[in-house]
VOLO-726322 format. One record per residue (C-alpha): residue in three letters; y, x, z. Coordinates in nm, 4 decimals. Example, Ala and Ser with C-alpha at 12.3 -4.5 7.8 and 13.67 -1.06 7.14 Angstrom:
<atoms>
{r = ALA; north = -0.4500; east = 1.2300; up = 0.7800}
{r = SER; north = -0.1060; east = 1.3670; up = 0.7140}
</atoms>
This chain:
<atoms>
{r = UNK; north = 13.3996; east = 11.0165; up = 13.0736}
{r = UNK; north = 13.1980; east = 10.9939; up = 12.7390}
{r = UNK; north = 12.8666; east = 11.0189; up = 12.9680}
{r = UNK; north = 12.9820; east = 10.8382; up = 13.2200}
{r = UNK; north = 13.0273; east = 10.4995; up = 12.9521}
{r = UNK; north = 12.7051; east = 10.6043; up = 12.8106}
{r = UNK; north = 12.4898; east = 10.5764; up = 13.0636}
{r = UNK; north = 12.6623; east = 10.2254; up = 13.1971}
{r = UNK; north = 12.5318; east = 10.0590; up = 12.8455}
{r = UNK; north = 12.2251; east = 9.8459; up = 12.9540}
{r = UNK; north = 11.8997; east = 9.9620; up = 12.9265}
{r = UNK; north = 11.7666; east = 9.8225; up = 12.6180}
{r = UNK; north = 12.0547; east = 9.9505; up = 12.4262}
{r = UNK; north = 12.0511; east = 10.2750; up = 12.5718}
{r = UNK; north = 11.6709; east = 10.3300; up = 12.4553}
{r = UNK; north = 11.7717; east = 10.1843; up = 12.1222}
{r = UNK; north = 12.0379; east = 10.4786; up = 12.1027}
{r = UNK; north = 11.8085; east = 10.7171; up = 12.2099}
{r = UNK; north = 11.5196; east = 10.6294; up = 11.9490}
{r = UNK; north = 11.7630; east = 10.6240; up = 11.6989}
{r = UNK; north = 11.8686; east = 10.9641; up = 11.7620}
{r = UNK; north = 11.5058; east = 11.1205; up = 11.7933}
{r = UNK; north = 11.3977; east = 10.9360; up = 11.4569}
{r = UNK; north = 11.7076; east = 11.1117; up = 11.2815}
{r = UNK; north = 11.6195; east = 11.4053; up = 11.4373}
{r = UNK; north = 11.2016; east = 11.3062; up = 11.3088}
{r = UNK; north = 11.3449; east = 11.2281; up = 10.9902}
{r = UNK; north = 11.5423; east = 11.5750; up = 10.9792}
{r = UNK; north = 11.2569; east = 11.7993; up = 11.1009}
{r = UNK; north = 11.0213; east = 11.6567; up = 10.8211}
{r = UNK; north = 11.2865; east = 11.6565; up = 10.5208}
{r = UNK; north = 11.3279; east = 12.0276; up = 10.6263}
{r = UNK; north = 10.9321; east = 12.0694; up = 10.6083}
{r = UNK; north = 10.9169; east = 11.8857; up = 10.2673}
{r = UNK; north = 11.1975; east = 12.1164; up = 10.1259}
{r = UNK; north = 11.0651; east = 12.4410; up = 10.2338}
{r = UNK; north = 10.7124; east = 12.3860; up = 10.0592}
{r = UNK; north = 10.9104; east = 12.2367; up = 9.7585}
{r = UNK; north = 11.2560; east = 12.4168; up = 9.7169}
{r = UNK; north = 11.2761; east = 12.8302; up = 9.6985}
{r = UNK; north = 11.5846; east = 12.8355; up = 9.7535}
{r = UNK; north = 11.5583; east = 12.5875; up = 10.0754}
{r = UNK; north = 11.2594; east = 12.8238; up = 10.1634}
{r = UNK; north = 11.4424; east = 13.1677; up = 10.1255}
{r = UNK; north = 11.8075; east = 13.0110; up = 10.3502}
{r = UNK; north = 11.5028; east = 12.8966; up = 10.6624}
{r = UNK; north = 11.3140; east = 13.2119; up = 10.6525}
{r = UNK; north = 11.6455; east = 13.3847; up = 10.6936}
{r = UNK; north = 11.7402; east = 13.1870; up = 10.9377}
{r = UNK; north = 11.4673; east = 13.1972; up = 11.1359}
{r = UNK; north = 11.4581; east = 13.5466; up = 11.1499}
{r = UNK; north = 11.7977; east = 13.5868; up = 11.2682}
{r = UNK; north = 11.7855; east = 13.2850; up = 11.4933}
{r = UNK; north = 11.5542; east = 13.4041; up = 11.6595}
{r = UNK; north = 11.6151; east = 13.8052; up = 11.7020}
{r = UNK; north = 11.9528; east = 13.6709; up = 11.8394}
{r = UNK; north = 11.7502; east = 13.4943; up = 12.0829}
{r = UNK; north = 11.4977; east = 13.7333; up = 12.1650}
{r = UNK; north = 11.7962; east = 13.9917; up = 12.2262}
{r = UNK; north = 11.9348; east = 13.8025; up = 12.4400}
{r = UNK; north = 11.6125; east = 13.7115; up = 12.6414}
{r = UNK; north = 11.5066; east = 14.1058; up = 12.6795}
{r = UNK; north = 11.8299; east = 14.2030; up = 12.7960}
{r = UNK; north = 11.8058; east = 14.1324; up = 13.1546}
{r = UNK; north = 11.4444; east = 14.3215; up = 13.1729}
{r = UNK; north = 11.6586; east = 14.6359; up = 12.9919}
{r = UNK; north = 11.9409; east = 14.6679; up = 13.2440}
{r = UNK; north = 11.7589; east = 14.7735; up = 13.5191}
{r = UNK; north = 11.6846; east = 15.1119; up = 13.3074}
{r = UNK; north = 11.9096; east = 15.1085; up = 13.0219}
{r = UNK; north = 11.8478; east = 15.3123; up = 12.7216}
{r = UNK; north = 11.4808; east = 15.3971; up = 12.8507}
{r = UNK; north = 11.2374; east = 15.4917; up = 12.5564}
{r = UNK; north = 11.0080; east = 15.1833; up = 12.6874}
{r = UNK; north = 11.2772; east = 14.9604; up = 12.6325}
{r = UNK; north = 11.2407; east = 14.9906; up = 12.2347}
{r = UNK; north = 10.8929; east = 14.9537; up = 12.2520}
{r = UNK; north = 10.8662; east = 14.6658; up = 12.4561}
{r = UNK; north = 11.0934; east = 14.4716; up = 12.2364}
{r = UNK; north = 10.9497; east = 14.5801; up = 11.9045}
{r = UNK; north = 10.6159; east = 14.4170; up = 12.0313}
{r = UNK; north = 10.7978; east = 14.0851; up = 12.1498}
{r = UNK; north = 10.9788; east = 14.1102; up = 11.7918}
{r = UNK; north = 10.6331; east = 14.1646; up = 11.6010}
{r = UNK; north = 10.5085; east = 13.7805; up = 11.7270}
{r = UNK; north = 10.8624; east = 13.6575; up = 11.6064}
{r = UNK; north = 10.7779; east = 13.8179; up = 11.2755}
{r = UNK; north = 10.4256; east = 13.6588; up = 11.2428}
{r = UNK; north = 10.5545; east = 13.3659; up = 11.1552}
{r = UNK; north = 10.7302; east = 13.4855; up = 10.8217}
{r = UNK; north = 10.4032; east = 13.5437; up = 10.6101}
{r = UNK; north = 10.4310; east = 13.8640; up = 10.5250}
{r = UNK; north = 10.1473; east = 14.1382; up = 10.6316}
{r = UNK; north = 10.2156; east = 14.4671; up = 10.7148}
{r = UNK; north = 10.0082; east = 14.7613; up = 10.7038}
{r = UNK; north = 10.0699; east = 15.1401; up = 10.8329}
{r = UNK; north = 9.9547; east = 15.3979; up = 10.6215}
{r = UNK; north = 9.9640; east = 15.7654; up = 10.7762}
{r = UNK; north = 10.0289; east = 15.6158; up = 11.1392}
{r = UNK; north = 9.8661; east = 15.9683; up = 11.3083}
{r = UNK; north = 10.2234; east = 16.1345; up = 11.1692}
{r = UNK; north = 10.3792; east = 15.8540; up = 11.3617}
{r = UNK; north = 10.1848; east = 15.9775; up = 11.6947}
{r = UNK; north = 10.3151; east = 16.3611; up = 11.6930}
{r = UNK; north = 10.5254; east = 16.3467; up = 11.9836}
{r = UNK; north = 10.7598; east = 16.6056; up = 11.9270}
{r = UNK; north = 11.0709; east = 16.5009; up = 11.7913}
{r = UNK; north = 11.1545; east = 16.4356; up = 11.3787}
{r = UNK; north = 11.4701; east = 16.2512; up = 11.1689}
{r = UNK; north = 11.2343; east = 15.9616; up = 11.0023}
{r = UNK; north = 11.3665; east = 15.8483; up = 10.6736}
{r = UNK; north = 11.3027; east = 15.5289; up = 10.5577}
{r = UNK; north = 11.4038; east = 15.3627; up = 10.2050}
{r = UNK; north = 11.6526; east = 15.0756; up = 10.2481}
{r = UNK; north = 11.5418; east = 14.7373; up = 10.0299}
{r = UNK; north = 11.6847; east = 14.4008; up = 10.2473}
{r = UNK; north = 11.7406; east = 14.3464; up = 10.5617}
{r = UNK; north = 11.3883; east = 14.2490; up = 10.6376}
{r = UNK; north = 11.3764; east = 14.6346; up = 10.6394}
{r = UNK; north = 11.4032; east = 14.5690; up = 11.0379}
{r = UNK; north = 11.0450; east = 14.4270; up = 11.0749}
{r = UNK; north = 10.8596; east = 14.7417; up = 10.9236}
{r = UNK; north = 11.1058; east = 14.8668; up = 11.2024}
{r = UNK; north = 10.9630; east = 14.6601; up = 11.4486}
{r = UNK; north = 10.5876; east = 14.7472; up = 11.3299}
{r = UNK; north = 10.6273; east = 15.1535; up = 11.3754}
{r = UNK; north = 10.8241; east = 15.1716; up = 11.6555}
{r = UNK; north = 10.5722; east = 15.1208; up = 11.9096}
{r = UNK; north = 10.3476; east = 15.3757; up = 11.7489}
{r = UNK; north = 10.6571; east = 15.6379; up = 11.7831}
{r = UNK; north = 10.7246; east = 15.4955; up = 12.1396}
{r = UNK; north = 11.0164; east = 15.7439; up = 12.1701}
{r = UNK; north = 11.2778; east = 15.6618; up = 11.9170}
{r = UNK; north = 11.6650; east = 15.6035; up = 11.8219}
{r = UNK; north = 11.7837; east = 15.3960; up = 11.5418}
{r = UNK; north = 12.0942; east = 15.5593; up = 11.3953}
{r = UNK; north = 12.3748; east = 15.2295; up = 11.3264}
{r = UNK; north = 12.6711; east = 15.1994; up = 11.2119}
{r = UNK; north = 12.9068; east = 15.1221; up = 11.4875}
{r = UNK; north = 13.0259; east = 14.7598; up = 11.4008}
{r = UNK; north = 12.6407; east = 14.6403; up = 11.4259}
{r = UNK; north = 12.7298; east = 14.7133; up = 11.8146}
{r = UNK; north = 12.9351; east = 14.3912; up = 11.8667}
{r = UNK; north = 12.6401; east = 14.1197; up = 11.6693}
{r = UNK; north = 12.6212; east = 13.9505; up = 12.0015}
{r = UNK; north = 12.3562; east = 14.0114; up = 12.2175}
{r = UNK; north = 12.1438; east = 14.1947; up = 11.9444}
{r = UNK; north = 12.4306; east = 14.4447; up = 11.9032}
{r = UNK; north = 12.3845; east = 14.5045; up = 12.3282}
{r = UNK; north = 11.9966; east = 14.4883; up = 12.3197}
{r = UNK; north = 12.0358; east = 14.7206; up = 12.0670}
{r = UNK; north = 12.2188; east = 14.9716; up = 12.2462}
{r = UNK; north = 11.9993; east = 14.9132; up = 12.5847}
{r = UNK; north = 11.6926; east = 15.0029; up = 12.3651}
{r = UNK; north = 11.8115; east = 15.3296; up = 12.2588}
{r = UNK; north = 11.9993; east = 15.2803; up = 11.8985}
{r = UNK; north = 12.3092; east = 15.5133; up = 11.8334}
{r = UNK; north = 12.5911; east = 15.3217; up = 11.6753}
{r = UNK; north = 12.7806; east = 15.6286; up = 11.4791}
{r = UNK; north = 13.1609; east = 15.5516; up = 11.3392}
{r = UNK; north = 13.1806; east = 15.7345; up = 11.0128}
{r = UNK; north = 13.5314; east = 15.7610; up = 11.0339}
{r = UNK; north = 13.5644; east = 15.9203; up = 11.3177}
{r = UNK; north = 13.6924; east = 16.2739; up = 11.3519}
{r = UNK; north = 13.4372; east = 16.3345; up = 11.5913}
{r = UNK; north = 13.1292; east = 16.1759; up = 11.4110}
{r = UNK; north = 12.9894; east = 16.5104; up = 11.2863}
{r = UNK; north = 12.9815; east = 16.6871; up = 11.6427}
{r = UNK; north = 12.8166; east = 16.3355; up = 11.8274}
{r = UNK; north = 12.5394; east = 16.3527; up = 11.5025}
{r = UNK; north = 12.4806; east = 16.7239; up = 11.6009}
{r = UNK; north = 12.4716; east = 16.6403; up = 11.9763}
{r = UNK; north = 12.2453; east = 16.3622; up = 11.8992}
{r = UNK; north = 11.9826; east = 16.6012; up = 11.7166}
{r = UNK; north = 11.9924; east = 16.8610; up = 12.0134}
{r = UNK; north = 11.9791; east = 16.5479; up = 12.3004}
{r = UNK; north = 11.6707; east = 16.4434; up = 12.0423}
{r = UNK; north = 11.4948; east = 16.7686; up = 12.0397}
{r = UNK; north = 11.4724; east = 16.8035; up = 12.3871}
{r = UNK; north = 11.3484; east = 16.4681; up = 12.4469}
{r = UNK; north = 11.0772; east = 16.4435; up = 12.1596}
{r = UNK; north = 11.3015; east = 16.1732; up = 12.0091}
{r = UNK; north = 11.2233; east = 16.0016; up = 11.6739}
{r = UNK; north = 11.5856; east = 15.9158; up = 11.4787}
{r = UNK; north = 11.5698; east = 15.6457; up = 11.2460}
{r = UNK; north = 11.7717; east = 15.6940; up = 10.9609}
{r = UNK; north = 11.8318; east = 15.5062; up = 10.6332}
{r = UNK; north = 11.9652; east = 15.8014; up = 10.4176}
{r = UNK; north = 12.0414; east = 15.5430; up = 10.1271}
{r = UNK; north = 12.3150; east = 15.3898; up = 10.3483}
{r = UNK; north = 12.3077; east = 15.0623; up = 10.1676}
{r = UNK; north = 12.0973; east = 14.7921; up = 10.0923}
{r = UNK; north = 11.9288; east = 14.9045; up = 9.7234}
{r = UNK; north = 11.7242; east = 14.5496; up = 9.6457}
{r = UNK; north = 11.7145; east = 14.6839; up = 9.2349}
{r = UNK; north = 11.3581; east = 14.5799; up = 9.1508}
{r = UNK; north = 11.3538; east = 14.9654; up = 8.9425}
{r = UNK; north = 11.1368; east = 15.1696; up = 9.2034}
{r = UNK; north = 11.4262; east = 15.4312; up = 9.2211}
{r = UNK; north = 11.5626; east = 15.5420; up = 9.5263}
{r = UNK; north = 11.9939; east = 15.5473; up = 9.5492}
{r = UNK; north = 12.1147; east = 15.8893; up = 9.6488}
{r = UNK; north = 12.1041; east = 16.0322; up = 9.9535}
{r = UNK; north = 12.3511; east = 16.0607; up = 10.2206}
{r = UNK; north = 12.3447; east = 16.4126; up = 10.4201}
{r = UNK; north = 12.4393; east = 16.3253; up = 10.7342}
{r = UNK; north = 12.0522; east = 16.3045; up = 10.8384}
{r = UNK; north = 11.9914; east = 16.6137; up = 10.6870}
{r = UNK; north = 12.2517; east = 16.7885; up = 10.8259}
{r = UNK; north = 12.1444; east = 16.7087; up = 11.1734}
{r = UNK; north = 11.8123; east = 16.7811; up = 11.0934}
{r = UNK; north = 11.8974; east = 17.1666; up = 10.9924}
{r = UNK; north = 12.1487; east = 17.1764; up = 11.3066}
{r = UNK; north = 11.8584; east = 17.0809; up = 11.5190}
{r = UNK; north = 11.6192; east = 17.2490; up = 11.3529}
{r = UNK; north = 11.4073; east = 16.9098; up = 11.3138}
{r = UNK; north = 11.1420; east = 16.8181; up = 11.0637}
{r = UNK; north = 11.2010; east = 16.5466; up = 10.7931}
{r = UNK; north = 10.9528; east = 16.2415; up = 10.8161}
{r = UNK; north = 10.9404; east = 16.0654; up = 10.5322}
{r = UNK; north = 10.8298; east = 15.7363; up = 10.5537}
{r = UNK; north = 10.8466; east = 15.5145; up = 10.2687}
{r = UNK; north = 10.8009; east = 15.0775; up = 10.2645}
{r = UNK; north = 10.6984; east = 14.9548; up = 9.9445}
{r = UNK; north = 10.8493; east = 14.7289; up = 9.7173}
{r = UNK; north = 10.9441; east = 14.3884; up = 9.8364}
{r = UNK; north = 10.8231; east = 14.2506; up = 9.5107}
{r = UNK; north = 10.8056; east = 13.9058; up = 9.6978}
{r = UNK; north = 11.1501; east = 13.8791; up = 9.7401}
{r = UNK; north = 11.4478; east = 13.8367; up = 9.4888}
{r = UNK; north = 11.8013; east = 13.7762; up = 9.6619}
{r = UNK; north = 11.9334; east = 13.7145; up = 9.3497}
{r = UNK; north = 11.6957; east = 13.4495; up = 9.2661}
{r = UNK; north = 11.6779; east = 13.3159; up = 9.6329}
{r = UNK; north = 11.2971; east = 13.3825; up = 9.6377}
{r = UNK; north = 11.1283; east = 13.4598; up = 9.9533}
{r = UNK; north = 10.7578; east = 13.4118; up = 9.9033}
{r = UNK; north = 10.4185; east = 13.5123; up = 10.0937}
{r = UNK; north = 10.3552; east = 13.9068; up = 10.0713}
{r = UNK; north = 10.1780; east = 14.2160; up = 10.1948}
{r = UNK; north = 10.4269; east = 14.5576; up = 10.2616}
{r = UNK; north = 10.2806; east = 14.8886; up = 10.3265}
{r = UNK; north = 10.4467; east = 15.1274; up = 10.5366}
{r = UNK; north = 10.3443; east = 15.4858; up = 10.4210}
{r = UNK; north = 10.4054; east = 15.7719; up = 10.6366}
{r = UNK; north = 10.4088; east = 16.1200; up = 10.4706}
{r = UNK; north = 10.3722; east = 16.4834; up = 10.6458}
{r = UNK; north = 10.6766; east = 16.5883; up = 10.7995}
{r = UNK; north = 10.9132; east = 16.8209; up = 10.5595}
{r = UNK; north = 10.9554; east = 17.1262; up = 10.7641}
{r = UNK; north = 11.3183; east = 17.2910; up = 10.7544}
{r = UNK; north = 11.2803; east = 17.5927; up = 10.9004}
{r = UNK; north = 11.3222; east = 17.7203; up = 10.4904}
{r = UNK; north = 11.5840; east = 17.5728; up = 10.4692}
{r = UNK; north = 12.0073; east = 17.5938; up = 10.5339}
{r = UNK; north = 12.3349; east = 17.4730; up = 10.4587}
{r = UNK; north = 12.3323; east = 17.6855; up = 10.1417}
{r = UNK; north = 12.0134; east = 17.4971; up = 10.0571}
{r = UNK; north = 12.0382; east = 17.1426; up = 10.1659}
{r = UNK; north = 12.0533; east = 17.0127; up = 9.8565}
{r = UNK; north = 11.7510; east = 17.0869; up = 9.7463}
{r = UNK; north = 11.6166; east = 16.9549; up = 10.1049}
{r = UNK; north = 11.7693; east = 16.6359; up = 10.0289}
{r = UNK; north = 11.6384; east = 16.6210; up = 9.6372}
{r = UNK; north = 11.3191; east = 16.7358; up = 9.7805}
{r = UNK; north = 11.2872; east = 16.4540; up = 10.0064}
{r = UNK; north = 11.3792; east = 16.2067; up = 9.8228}
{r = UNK; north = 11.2181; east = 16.2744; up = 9.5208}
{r = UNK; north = 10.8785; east = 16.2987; up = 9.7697}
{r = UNK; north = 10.9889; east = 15.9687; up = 9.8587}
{r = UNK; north = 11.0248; east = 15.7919; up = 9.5266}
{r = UNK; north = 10.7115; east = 15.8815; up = 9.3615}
{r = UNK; north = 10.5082; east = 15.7580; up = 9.6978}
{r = UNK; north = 10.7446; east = 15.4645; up = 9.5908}
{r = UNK; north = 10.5825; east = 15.4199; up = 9.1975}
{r = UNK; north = 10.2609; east = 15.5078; up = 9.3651}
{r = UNK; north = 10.2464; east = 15.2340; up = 9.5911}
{r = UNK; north = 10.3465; east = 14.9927; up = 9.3354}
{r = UNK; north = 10.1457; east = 15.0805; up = 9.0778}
{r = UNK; north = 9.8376; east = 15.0362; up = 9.3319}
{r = UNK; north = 9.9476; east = 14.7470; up = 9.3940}
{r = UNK; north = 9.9113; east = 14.6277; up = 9.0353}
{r = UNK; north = 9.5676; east = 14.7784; up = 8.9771}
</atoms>
C-alpha cells in the first residue's frame, strides 16, 4: 500500500524524494569517510565492521559452491583465498616466515598464539599453504549464521567442552587427522590474551593430548604482536604481522606422564619467538 501511494505522487515530486534520499545517503557516505581519517575510535568500530560484514557475506556467498562436496579439504582453501581480497582492504601486511613447514603434508596439531579476533586473517593467509586443514571451534561459533555453516562445510570441528564425550571425539579427530594428512588448528590459549606484555597465557592440554593419542607432531606457529591495535584504547591503525612457523615438536619422547613438560616446552618455544619478533621489530 505504502508503494503503491508512492509511486502515484507526480513525477517531479517523486524525483525530488528520490534526490533527497541519495544526497542523505551522499552526505552519510562522506561524514563516515571524514570520521574514519579523523576519529580512532570511528576508525577502529568500521574496520570491525567491515571485517565482519563482510565474512558474513562472503560465507554466505561460498556456501552454495561447498554443498556439492561438503567438508572437502578444497573447500577451506578456496575460501581462505576469497577471504584474503576481503582482508586487503584492512591495511595490514602479512608476511609468512617458515612457510616450507607449512608444505609437509603429513598431518600436525598447529598452535597458534591467540591476540584479537583479527587472529582469523593470519588464518586466512596459511591456510592455503596447508591446503589440508581443520580449525578446532568451540561449538556455539557453529550457529554465527552462515559463517558458523561455511565454517563447518570447510572442514572446522566445533568441539563442546562440556560434553561427556568431548575427550573421545578430540581423540577420534587426531586418528581421522592422521590418516588424512590433516593440519588441526588449535588456539591452546583458549582466550583472547590482547595484554601488550609479550607473554603467552597458559596452555590448555586438550591439543596436546590429542597430539600424544595420535602420535602427531606439534607445529608451532607463532603471529607477532599486534602492536597496531589497542582494544582498550579503540586503536586500529596501519600495520605489518609476521606469521612465523617453527619446526614441528616431535612427540614420539613424549607421554601422559610427560605432557607437561610438552606443553611448557612448547610454549615457552613459542614465547621467546614472541620477544624475538618484537624486538626485531624495534631494531
Amino acid at each position: 500500500h505504502f508503494y503503491k501511494r508512492l509511486l502515484s505522487l507526480p513525477k517531479s515530486l517523486l524525483l525530488a524524494v528520490t534526490m533527497s534520499i541519495w544526497l542523505w545517503v551522499l552526505v552519510l557516505v562522506l561524514g563516515l569517510a571524514l570520521l574514519y581519517h579523523t576519529s580512532t575510535k570511528v576508525n577502529f568500530i568500521l574496520k570491525f565492521a567491515y571485517l565482519y560484514c563482510s565474512y558474513m557475506a562472503v560465507s554466505a556467498l561460498i556456501i552454495p559452491f561447498c554443498l556439492p562436496r561438503p567438508r572437502h579439504p578444497r573447500n577451506g582453501a578456496m575460501s581462505a583465498r576469497l577471504l584474503q581480497y576481503v582482508n586487503r582492504l584492512v591495511p595490514i601486511t602479512f608476511t609468512i616466515v617458515g612457510a616450507e613447514h607449512l608444505k609437509d603434508p603429513t598431518a600436525a596439531v598447529l598452535v597458534l598464539n591467540h591476540q584479537s579476533g583479527i587472529d582469523l586473517m593470519a588464518v586466512m593467509e596459511i591456510w592455503p599453504v596447508l591446503e589440508k586443514a581443520a580449525p578446532i571451534a568451540k561449538k556455539e561459533l557453529k550457529y554465527a549464521g552462515p559463517f558458523g555453516l561455511a565454517c563447518w562445510l570447510c572442514g572446522a570441528v566445533f568441539i563442546d567442552r562440556k560434553s561427556q564425550t568431548s575427550h573421545e571425539d578430540m581423540n577420534k579427530l587426531g586418528t581421522d587427522a592422521k590418516a588424512s594428512g590433516t593440519k588441526l588448528i588449535v588456539f591452546p590459549e583458549g582466550t583472547r590474551n590482547g595484554s601488550k606484555g609479550l607473554k603467552l597465557l597458559p596452555f590448555k592440554k586438550g591439543a596436546f593430548h590429542v597430539a600424544l593419542d595420535a602420535k602427531l607432531p606439534i607445529l608451532p606457529v607463532v603471529i607477532s604482536e599486534y602492536d597496531f591495535l589497542d582494544t582498550s584504547r579503540m586503536s586500529f591503525q596501519p600495520g605489518n604481522v609476521t606469521i612465523k612457523v617453527l619446526p614441528r615438536i616431535e612427540t614420539s619422547e613424549y607421554s601422559k606422564e610427560t605432557m607437561d613438560s610438552l606443553v611448557s616446552h612448547t610454549r615457552d618455544t613459542m614465547e621467546r619467538e614472541l620477544q624475538s619478533l618484537a624486538k626485531t621489530k624495534t631494531d
